[in-house]
N, C-alpha and C positions, 0 to 999 in steps of 0.2 A: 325246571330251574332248581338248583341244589337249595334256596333257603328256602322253597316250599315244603312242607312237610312231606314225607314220604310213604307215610302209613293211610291206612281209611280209618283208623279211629285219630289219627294226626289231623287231619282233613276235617277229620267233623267237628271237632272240637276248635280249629282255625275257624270254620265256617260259622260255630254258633256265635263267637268273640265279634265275627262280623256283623251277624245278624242283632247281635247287641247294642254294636255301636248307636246304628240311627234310632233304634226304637221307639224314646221321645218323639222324635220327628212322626214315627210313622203313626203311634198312637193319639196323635196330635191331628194328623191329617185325616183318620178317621174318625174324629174326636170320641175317643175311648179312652178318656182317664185314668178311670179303674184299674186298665189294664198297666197304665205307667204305674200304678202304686204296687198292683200286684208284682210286678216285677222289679220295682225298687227294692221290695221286702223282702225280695227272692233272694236278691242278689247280697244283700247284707248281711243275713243269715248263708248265706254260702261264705262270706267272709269269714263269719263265725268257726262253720263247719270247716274249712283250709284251715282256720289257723288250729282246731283243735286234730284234723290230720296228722298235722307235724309230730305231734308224740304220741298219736295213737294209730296212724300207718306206717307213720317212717319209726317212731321211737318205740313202741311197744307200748307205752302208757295209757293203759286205759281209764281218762276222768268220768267220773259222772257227778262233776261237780264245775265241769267249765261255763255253764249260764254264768256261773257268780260274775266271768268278765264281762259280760255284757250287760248285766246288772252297774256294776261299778263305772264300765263306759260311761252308760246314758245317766245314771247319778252325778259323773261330774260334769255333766250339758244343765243337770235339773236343778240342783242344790245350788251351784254361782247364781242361773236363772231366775231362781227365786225371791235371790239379794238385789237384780237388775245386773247382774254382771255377765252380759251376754259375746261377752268378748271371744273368737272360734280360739285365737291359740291359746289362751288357758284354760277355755276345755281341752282343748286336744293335749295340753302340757297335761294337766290333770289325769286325762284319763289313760295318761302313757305311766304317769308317774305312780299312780296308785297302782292302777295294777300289777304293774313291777315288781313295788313296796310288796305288794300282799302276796304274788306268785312266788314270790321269794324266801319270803317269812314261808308261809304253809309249803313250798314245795320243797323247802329244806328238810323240815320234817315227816312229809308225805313220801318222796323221794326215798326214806330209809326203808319205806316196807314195799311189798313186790303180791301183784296176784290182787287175789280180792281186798286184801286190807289196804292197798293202793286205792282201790274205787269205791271203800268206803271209808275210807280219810278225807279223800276228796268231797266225797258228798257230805260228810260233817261240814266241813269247813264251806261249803258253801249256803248251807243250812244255816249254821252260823253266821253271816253274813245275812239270809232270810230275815231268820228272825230279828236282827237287830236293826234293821231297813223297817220290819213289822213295827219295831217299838216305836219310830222314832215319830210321833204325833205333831211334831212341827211340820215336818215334809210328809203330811198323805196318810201317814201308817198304812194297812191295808186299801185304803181308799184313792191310794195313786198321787203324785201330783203333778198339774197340767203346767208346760212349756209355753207363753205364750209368744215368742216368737225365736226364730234359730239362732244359732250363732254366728256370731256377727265377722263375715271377714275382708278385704278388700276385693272392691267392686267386680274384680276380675276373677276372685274366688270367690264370689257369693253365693249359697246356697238357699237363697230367698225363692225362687221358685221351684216348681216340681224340676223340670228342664236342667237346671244346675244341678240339687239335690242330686239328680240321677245320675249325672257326670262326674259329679264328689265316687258318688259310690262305686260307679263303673273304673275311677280313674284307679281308686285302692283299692279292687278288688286285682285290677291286671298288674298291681305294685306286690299286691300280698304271691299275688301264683309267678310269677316274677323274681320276689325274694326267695321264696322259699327253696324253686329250682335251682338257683344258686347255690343256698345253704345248702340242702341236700345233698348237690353234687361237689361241694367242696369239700376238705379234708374235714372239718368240724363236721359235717352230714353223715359220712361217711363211719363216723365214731358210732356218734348216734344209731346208725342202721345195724354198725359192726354190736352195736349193745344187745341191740333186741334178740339178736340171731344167738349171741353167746358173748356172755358180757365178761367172763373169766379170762378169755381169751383176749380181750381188748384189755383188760386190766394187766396183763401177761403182758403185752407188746407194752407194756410204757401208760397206758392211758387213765387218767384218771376219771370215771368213766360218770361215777356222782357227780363231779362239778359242771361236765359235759351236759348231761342232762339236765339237768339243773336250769341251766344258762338257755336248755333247747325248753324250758317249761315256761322261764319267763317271758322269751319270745313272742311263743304264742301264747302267750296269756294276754300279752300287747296289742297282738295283732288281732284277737278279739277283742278287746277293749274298746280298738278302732269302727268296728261293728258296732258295739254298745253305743257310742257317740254318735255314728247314724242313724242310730234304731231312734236314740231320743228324738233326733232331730226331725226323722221322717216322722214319729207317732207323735208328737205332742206332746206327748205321756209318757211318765214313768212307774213303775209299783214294783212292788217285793215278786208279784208273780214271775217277772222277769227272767227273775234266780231260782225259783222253784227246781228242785230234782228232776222234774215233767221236762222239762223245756233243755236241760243233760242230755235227758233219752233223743230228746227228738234231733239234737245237734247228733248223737251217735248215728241215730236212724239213716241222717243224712249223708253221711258219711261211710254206711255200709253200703244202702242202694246204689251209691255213685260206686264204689267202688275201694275201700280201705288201701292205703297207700299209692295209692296215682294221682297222679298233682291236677288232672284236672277231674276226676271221681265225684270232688266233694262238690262241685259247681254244678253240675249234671245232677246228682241226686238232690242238692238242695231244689234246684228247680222242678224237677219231678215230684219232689213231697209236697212243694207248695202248690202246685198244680192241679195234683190229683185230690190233698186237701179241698181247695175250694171243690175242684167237680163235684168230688162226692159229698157236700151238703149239700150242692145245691140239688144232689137228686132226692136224699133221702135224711130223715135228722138223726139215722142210725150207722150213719156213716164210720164211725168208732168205729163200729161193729165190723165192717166191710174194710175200713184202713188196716184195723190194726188183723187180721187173717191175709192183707196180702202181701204183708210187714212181716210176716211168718214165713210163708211161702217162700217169702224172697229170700230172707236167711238161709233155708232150709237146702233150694233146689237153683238159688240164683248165686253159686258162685261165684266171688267175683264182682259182684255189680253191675252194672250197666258199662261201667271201665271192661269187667271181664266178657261180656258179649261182644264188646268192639274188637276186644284183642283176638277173637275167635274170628271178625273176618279179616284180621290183620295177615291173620296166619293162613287162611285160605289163600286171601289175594296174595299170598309173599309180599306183603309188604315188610318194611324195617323203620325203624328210627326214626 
């Protein structure tokens, strides 16, 4: 059938969105909860990692300062919650609007430089935001402060149980790889990608290539925010760690094992991090030690990602598109 996908890595990636869908169900049926949280957590931090793809597969922008959105997310589920104002669309207004505000502001200024001082702008400004989250002794400072109940939305969008939760997060995870493919493949994507490759040459044809990117930064700054607002919601908890430099890395990490610029890469490797994560404490408490050597490795001799191994038996099978 022509709308089936036509590729084996097309196919497998159809196939995991399936195997996605029932989960709750199934982890329900063998009542293994656990495994529903483990893979809520998976799946929102893949949100994260899609949205920080968009300008650092498709756009060339490398942040190591995009936790800060998922920090600011979950602050606007925590800080209203605090006051009793557990209302979901002004979190979700909030955490669309701040992050905007603030991708906007910093990536104005961020945006002028290129190369390293790009990814350590970013990482100021998300530091920046750290520590002023650190100070604020009303809400937690280092100590966190605890949600105690979600945001609030109509009965039909409720995310009051795990079961819902998890269909919030599945619904805008297949919104976020959904928009993006779009974006991507539309004349505005197209800038974007025409940037990274050779950005004098787009500035040649007509295009103003700064306000493009620009507009492609606060995006995904949104589209993780929308992450940030899950993550409150699934953990309870919010703290400064959030935003941490550490937790940059680990969204790039996720984003190289999948695969850097292939719309579905960042989903695949977010799930693979958090999987092999937990295996590896539960074997040994020197698990660092064993993650971050095969974190190397993979760099080193995994071309590509787990995206690039697929494409390898894309190309055996002749498969296309």
């Amino acid at each position: 059938m022509s709308w089936l996908p036509q590729s084996v890595s097309g196919r497998i990636y159809a196939s995991l969105l399936l195997i996605l869908a029932p989960a709750p169900f199934f982890f329900e049926w063998i009542n293994q909860p656990f495994y529903l949280d483990l893979l809520s957590r998976a799946l929102i931090l893949a949100i994260a990692a899609i949205s920080l793809n968009l300008i650092l597969g498709f756009g060339g922008m490398v942040s190591l300062g995009h936790a800060a959105y998922i920090g600011i997310g979950a602050y606007c589920v925590g800080i209203p919650s605090y006051y009793d104002y557990y209302n979901g669309w002004l979190h979700l207004g909030l955490a669309l609007s701040v992050s905007a505000s603030f991708a906007l502001l910093t990536g104005a200024i961020s945006l002028r430089t290129k190369g390293v001082y790009f990814i350590m702008i970013t990482m100021a400004f998300s530091q920046m935001v750290f520590f002023i989250l650190l100070s604020l002794e009303e809400y937690g400072a280092d100590d966190g402060l605890v949600i105690y109940s979600r945001s609030e939305f109509p009965a039909w969008l409720s995310m009051d149980s795990s079961t819902s939760l998890y269909y919030w997060i599945f619904g805008l995870l297949l919104l976020s790889l959904f928009f993006i493919h779009r974006l991507v493949n539309a004349r505005f994507g197209r800038v974007i990608v025409g940037s990274k490759f050779n950005e004098q040459r787009m500035q040649a044809l007509g295009f103003n290539t700064y306000r493009y990117r620009l507009v492609c930064y606060v995006i995904s700054a949104m589209i993780c925010a929308l992450a940030g607002m899950l993550l409150g919601n699934f953990a309870g908890f919010i703290s400064p760690d959030m935003i941490s430099w550490a937790r940059s890395g680990e969204l790039i990490f996720m984003v190289i094992i999948g695969g850097v610029g292939s719309f579905f890469g960042p989903l695949v490797g977010t799930i693979a991090f958090v999987l092999l994560e937990e295996f590896l404490s539960l074997i040994t408490v020197y698990w660092h030690l064993i993650f971050g050597l095969m974190l190397i490795a993979l760099v080193l001799f995994g071309k590509g990602g787990i995206h690039g191994w697929l494409s390898l038996l894309d190309r055996r099978g002749g498969g296309h598109g």
